[in-house]
C-alpha positions as YAML, in Angstrom:
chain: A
units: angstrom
residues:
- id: 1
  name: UNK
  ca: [20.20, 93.73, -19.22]
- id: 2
  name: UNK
  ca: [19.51, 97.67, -18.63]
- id: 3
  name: UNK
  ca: [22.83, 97.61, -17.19]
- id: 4
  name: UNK
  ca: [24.39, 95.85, -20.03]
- id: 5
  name: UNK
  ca: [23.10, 99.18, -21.94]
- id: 6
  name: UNK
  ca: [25.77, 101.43, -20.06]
- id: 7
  name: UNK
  ca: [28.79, 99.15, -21.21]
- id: 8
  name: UNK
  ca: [30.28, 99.61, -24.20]
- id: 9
  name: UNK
  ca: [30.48, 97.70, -27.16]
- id: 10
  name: UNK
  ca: [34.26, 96.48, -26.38]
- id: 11
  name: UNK
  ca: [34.00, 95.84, -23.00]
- id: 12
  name: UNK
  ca: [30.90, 93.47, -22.84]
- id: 13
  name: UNK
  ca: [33.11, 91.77, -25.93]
- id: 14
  name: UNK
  ca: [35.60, 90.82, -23.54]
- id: 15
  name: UNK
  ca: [33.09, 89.79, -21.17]
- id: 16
  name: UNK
  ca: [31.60, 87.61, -23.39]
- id: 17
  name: UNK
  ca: [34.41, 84.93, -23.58]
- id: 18
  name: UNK
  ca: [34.27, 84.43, -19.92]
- id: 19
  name: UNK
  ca: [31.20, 82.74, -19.91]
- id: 20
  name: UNK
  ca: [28.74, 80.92, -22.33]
- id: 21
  name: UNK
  ca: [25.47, 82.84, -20.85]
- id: 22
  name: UNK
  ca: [26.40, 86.19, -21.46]
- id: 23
  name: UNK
  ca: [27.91, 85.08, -25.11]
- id: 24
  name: UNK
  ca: [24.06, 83.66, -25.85]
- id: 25
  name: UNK
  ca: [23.06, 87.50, -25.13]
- id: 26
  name: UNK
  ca: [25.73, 89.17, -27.07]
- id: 27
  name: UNK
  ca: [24.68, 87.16, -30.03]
- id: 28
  name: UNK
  ca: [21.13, 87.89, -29.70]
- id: 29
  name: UNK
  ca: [19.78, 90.40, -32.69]
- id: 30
  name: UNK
  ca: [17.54, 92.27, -30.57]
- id: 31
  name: UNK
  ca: [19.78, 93.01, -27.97]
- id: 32
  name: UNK
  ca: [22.72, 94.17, -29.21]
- id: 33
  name: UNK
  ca: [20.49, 96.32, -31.63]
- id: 34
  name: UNK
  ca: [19.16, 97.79, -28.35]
- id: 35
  name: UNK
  ca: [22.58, 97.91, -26.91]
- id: 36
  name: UNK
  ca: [23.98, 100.23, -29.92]
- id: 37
  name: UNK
  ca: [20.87, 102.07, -29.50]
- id: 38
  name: UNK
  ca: [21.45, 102.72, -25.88]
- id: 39
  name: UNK
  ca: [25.19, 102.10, -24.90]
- id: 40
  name: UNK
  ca: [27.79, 105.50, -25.01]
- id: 41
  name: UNK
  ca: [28.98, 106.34, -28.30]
- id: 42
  name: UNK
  ca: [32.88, 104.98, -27.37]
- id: 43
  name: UNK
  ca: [34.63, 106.04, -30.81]
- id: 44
  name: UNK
  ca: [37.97, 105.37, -32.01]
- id: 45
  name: UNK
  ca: [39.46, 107.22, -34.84]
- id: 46
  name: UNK
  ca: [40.54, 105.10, -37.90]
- id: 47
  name: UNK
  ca: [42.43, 105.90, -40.57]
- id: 48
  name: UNK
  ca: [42.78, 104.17, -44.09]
- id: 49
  name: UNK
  ca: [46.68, 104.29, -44.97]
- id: 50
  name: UNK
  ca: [48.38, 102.33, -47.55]
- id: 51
  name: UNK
  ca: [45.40, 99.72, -48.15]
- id: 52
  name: UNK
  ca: [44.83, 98.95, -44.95]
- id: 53
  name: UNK
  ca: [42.53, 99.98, -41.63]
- id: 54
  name: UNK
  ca: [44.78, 101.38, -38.87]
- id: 55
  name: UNK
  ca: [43.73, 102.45, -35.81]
- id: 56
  name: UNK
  ca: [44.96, 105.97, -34.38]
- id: 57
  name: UNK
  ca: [45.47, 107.69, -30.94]
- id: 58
  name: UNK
  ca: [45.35, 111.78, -31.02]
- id: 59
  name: UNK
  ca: [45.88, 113.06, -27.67]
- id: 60
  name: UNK
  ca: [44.45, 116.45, -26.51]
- id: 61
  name: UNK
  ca: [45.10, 116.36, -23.71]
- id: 62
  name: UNK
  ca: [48.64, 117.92, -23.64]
- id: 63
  name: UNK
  ca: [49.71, 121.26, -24.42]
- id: 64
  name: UNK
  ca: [51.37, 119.75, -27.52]
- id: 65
  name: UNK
  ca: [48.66, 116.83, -28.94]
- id: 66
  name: UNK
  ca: [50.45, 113.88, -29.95]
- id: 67
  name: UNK
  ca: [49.39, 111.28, -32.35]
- id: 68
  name: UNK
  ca: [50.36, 107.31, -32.33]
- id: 69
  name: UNK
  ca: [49.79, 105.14, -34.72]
- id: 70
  name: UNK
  ca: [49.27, 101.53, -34.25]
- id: 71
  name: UNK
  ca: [49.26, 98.43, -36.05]
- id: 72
  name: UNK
  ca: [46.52, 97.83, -39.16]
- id: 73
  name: UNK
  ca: [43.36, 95.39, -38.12]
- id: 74
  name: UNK
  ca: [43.77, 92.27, -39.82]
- id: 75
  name: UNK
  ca: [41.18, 91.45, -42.92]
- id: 76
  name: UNK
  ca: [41.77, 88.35, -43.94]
- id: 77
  name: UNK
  ca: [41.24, 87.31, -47.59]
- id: 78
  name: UNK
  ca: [38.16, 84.85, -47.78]
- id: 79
  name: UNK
  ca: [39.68, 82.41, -49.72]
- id: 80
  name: UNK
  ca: [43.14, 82.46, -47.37]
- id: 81
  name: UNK
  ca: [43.72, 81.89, -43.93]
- id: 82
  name: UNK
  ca: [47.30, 84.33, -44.62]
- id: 83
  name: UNK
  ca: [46.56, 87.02, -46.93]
- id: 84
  name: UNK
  ca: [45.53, 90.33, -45.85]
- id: 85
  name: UNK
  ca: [43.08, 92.22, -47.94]
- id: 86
  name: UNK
  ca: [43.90, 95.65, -49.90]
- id: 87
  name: UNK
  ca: [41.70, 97.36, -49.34]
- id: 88
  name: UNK
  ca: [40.68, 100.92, -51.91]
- id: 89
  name: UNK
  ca: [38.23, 102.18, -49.89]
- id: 90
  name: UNK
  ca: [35.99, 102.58, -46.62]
- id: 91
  name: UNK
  ca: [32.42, 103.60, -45.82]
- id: 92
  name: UNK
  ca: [30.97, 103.20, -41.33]
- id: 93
  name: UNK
  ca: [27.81, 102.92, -40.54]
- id: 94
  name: UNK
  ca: [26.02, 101.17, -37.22]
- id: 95
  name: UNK
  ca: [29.27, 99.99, -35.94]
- id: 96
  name: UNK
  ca: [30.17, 98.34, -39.39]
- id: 97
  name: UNK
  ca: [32.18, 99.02, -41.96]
- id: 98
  name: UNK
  ca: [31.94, 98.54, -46.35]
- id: 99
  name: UNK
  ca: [35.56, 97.96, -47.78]
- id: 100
  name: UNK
  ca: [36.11, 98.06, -51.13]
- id: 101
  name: UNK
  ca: [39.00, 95.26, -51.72]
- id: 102
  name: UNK
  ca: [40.95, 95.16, -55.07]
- id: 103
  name: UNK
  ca: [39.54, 92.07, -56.34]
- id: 104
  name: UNK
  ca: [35.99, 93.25, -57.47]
- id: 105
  name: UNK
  ca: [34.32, 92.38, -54.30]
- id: 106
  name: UNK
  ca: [32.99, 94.64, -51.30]
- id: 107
  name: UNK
  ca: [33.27, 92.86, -47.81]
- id: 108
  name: UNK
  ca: [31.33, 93.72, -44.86]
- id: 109
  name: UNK
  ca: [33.49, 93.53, -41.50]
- id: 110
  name: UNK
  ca: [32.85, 94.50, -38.10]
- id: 111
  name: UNK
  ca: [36.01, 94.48, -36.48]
- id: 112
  name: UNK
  ca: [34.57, 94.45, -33.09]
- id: 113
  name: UNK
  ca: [33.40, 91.01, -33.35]
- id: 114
  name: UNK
  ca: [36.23, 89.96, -36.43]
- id: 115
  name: UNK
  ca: [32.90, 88.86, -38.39]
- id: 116
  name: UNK
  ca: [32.98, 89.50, -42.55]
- id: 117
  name: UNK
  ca: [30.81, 88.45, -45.44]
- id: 118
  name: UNK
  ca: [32.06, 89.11, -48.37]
- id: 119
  name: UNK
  ca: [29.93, 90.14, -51.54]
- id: 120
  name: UNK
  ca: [30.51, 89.73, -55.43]
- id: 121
  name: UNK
  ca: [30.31, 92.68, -57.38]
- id: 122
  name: UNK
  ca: [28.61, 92.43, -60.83]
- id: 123
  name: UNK
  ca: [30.21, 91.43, -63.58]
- id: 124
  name: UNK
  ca: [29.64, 94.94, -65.18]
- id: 125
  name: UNK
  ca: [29.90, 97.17, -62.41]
- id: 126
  name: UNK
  ca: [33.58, 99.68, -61.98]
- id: 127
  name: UNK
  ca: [33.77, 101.71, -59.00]
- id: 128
  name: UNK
  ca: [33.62, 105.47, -59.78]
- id: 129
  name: UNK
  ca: [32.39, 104.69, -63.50]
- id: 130
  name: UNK
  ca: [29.10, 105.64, -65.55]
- id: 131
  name: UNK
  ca: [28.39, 104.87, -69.51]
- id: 132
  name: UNK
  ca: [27.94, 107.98, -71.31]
- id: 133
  name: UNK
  ca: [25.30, 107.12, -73.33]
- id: 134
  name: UNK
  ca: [22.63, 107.13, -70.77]
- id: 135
  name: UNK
  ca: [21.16, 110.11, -69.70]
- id: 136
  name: UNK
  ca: [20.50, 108.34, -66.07]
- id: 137
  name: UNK
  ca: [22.57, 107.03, -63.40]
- id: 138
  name: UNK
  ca: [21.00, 103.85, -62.05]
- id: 139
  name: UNK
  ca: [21.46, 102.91, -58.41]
- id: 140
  name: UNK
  ca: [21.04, 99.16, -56.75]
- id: 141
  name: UNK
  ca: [21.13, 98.07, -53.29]
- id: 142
  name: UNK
  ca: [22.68, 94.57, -52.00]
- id: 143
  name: UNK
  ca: [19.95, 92.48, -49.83]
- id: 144
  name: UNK
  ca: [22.32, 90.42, -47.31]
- id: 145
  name: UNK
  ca: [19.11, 88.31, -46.64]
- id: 146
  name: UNK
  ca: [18.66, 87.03, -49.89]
- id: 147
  name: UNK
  ca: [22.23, 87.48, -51.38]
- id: 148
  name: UNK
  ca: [21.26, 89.32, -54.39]
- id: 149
  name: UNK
  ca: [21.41, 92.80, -55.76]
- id: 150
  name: UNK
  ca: [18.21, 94.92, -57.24]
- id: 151
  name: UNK
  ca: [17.85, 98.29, -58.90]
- id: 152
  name: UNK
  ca: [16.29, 100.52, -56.60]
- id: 153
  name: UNK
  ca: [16.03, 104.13, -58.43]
- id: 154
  name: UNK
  ca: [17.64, 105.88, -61.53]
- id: 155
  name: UNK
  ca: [18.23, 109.82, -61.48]
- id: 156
  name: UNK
  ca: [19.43, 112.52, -64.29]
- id: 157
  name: UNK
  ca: [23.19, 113.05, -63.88]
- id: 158
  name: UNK
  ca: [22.08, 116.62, -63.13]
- id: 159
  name: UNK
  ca: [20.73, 115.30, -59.85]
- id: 160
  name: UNK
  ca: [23.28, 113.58, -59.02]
- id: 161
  name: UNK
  ca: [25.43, 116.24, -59.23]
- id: 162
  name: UNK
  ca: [24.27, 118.95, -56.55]
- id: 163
  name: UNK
  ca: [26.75, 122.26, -56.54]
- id: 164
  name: UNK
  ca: [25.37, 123.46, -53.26]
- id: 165
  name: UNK
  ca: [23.69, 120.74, -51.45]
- id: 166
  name: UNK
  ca: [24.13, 117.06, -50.72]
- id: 167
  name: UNK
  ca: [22.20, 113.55, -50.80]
- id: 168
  name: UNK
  ca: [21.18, 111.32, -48.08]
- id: 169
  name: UNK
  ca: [19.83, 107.91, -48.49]
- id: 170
  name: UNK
  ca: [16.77, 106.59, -46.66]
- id: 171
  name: UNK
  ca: [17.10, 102.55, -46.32]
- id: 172
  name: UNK
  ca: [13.67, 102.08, -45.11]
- id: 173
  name: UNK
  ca: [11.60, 103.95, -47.83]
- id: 174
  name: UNK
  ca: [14.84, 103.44, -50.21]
- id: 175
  name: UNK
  ca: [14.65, 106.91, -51.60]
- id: 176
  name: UNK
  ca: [17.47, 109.56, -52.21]
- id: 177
  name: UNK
  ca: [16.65, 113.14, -50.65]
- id: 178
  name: UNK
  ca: [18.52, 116.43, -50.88]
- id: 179
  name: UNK
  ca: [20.56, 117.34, -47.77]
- id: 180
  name: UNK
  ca: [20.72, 121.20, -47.35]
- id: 181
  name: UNK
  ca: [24.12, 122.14, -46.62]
- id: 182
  name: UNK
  ca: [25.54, 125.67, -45.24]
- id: 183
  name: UNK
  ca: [25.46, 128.55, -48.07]
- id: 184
  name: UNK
  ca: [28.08, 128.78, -50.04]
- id: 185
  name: UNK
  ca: [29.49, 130.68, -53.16]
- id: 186
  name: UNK
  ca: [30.75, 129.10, -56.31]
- id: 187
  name: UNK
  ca: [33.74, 129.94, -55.31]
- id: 188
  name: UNK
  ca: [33.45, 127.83, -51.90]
- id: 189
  name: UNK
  ca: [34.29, 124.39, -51.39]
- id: 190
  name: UNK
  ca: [33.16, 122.08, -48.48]
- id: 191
  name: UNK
  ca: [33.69, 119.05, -46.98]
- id: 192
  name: UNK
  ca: [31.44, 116.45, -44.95]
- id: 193
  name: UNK
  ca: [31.83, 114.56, -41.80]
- id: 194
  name: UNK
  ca: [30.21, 112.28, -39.40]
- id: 195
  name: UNK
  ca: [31.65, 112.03, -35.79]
- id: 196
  name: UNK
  ca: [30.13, 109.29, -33.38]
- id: 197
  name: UNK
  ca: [27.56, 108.36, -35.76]
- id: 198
  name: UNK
  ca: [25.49, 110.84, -34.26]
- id: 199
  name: UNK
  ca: [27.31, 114.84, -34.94]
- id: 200
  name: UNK
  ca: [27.57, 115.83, -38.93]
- id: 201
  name: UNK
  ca: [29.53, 118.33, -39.34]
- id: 202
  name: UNK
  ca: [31.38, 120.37, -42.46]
- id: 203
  name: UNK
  ca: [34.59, 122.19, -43.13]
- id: 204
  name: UNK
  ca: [33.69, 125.49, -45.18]
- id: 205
  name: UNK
  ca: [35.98, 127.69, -47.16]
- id: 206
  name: UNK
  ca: [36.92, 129.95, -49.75]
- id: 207
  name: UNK
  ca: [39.47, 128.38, -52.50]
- id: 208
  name: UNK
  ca: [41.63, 131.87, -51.87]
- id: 209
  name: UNK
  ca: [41.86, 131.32, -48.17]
- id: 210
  name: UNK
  ca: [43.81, 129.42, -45.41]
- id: 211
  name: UNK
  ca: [41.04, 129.68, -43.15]
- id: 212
  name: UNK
  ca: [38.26, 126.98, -42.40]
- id: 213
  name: UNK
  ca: [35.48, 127.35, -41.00]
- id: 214
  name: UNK
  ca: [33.29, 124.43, -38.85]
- id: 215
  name: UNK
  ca: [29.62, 124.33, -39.04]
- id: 216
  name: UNK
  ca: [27.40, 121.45, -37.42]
- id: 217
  name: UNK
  ca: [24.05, 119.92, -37.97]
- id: 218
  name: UNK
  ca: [21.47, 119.85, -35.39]
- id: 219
  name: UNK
  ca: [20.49, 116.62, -35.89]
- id: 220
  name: UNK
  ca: [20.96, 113.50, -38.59]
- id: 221
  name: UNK
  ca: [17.47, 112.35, -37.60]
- id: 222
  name: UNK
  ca: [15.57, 111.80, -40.53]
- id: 223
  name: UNK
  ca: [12.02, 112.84, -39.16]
- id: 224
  name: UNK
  ca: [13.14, 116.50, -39.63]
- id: 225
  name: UNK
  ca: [12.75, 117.67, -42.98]
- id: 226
  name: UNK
  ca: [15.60, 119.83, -43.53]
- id: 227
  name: UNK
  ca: [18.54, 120.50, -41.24]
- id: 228
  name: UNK
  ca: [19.96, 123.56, -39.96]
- id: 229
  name: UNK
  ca: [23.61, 124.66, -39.32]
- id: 230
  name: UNK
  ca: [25.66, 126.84, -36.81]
- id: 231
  name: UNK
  ca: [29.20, 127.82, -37.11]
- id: 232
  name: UNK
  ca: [31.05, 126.55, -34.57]
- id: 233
  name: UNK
  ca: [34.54, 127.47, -34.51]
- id: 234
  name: UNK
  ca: [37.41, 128.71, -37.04]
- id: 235
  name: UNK
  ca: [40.97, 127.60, -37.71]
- id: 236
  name: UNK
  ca: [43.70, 128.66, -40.45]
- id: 237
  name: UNK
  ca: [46.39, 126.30, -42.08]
- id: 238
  name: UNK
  ca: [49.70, 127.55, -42.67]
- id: 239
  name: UNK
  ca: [49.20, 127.30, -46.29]
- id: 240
  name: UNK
  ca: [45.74, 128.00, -48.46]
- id: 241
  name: UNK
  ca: [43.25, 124.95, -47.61]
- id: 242
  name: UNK
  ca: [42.87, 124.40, -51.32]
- id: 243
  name: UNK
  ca: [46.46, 123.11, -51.24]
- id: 244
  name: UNK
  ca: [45.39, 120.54, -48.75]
- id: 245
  name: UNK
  ca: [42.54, 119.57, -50.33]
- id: 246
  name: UNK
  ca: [41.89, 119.88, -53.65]
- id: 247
  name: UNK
  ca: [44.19, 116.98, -54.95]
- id: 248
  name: UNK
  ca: [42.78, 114.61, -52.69]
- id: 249
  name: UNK
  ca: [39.49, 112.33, -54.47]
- id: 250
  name: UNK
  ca: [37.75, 112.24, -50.80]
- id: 251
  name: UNK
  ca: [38.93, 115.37, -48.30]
- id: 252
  name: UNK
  ca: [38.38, 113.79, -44.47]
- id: 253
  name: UNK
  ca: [38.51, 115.58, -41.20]
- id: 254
  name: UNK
  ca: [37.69, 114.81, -37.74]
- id: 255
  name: UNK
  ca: [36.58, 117.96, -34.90]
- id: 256
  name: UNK
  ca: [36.42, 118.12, -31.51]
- id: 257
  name: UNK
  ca: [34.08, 120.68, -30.66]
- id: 258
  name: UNK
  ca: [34.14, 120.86, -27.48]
- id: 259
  name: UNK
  ca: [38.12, 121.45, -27.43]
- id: 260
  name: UNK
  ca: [37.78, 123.63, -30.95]
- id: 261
  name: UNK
  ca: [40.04, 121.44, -33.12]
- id: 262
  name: UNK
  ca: [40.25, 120.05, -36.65]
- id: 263
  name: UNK
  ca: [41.87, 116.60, -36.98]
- id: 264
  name: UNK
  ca: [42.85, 116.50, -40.96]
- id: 265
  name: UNK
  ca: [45.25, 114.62, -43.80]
- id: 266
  name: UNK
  ca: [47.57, 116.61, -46.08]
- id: 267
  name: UNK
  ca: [47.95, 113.99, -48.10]
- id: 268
  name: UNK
  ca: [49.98, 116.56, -50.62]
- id: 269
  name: UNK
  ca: [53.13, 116.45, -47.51]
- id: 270
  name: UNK
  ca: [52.36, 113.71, -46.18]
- id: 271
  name: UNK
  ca: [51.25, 114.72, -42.81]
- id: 272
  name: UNK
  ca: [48.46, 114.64, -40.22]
- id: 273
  name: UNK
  ca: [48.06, 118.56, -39.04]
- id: 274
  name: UNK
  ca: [45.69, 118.60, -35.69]
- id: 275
  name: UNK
  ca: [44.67, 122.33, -35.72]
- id: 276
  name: UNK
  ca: [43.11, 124.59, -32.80]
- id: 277
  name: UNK
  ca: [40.99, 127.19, -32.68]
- id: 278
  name: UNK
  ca: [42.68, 131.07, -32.94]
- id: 279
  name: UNK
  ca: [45.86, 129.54, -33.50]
- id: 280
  name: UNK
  ca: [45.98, 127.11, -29.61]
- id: 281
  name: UNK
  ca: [48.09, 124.90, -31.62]
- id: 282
  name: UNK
  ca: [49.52, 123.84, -34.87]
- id: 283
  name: UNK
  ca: [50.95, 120.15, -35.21]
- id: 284
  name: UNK
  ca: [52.44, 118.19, -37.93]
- id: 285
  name: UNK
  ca: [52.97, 114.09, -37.48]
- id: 286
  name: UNK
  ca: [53.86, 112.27, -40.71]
- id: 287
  name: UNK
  ca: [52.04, 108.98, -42.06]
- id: 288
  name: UNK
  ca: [54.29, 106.76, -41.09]
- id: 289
  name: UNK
  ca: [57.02, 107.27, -43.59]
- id: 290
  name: UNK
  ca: [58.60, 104.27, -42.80]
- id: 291
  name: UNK
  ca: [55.67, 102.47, -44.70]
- id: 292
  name: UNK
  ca: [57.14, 103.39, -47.87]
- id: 293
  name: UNK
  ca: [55.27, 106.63, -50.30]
- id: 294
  name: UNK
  ca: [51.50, 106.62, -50.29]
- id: 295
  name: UNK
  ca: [49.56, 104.30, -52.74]
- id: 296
  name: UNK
  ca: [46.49, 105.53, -52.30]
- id: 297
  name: UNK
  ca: [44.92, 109.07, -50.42]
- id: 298
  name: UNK
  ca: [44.71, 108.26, -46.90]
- id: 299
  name: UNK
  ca: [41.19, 108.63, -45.28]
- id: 300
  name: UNK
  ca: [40.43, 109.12, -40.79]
- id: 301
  name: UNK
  ca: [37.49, 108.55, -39.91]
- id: 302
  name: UNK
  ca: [35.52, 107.76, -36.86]
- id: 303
  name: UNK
  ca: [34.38, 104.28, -36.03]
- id: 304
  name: UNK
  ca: [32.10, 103.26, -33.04]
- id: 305
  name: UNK
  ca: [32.36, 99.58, -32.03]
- id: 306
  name: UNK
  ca: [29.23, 97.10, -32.16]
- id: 307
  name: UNK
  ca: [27.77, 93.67, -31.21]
- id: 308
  name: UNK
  ca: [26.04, 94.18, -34.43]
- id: 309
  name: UNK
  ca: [25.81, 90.94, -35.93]
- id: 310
  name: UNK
  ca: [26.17, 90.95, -40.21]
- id: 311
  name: UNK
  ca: [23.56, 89.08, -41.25]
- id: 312
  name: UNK
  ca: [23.78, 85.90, -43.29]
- id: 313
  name: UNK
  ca: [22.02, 84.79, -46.32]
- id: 314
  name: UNK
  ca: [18.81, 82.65, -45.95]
- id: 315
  name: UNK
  ca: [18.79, 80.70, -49.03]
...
């Protein structure tokens, strides 16, 4: 099995349906929580386009990067064996994704395996909503073993609403924290990033600018009680970065650090610009435009593939 540790996620997937033994072992919790633990970090970048999860290829490997697009996973609705899901929005984490579909449900997917389990939203709850009349924002968290939801914590709306610094969630002591961010001025905006599921990383600038700058973390472990940041690299659009970014509800990004290059949407032209370090290279590829005008802002991301099995209720 220490072998199996080297291999990633995709790979031993394949291998899997070639014989019943090694299936047993893929579908074993303890390994293949070991495995993500221990196997490389294999990422592909993802991008959420027109209600759906497609899968991207940005090559840097040229002189002039290219970018293909390929065809959307299929999510299948739960109640149809032909439907695909719309889905609104996207959150990663330990090889899984959180999709919001437009039916007032969230579904759990790992596209790795093609598992789902879909969960019902509360009667009363509206994405991106909060009543007024409470001075508190209360949060609840969904327990997959039991199939039911519980409030967790409530917080002042001033809390909630950090100029200058961020939140991260602990699920084991289920407790909010602040996340200290890079300085900034009011005049400043940033935006976050997770590559890997391992590098966090932020694109900094001033609203009067066409220049970004990238700083990253040292480390997302939570045992370290704040995090520090270095700058890394800097790029300039063509146009001020405010342009870019400011109409969009959730600015994305992807870096390469090694290679000194911003992967990001302008959703405002309808473009993907990949962006190098003291101008290396500036490229434009449009989203798709055969797929009709955008319905929603597109979101990349990057996704590492699990054997992380979604856990089922007990009752």
């Amino acid at each position: 099995a220490f072998v199996l540790f080297r291999v990633p996620a995709k790979s031993l997937k394949r291998l899997g349906s070639t014989c019943k033994q090694w299936n047993a072992l893929f579908e074993n919790e303890r390994f293949t929580k070991k495995h993500y633990c221990k196997a490389p970090k294999q990422s592909m970048i993802l991008m959420l386009l027109n209600s759906k999860v497609c899968p991207m290829n940005v090559n840097l490997k040229v002189s002039t990067p290219s970018i293909e697009f390929k065809s959307a996973l299929s999510l299948k609705n739960s109640n149809s064996n032909s439907k695909e899901v719309d889905i609104t929005g996207v959150f990663h984490c330990d090889g899984l994704l959180l999709c919001f579909a437009n039916d007032n449900k969230l579904v759990a997917w790992n596209p790795c395996l093609g598992e789902t389990r879909w969960i019902q939203l509360k009667t009363d709850y509206k994405k991106g909503s909060m009543k007024s009349n409470k001075p508190f924002v209360e949060f609840e968290i969904y327990e997959f073993s039991s199939d039911s939801w519980k409030v967790f914590d409530k917080f002042s709306l001033e809390f909630i609403k950090p100029v200058h610094n961020g939140l991260s969630f602990n699920f084991t002591t289920e407790r909010f924290k602040r996340l200290c961010l890079p300085p900034i001025q009011d005049s400043d905006w940033i935006v976050l990033s997770l590559a890997r599921e391992e590098q966090l990383s932020v694109l900094y600038s001033n609203y009067h600018t066409s220049n970004i700058d990238v700083w990253i973390a040292n480390s997302i472990d939570d045992t370290r009680a704040t995090l520090s940041w270095r700058k890394s690299f800097t790029v300039e659009l063509k146009v001020p970065a405010i342009s870019v970014f400011i109409s969009v509800k959730s600015p994305s990004f992807l870096i390469d650090e090694d290679k000194k290059v911003v992967v990001c949407c302008d959703s405002s032209h309808y473009m993907v610009n990949v962006i190098g370090e003291d101008n290396t290279y500036y490229t434009e590829h449009p989203l798709v435009p055969s797929q009709g005008p955008l319905l929603w802002y597109p979101c990349i991301f990057s996704y590492v593939p699990s054997l992380v099995r979604i856990q089922r209720s007990k009752g």
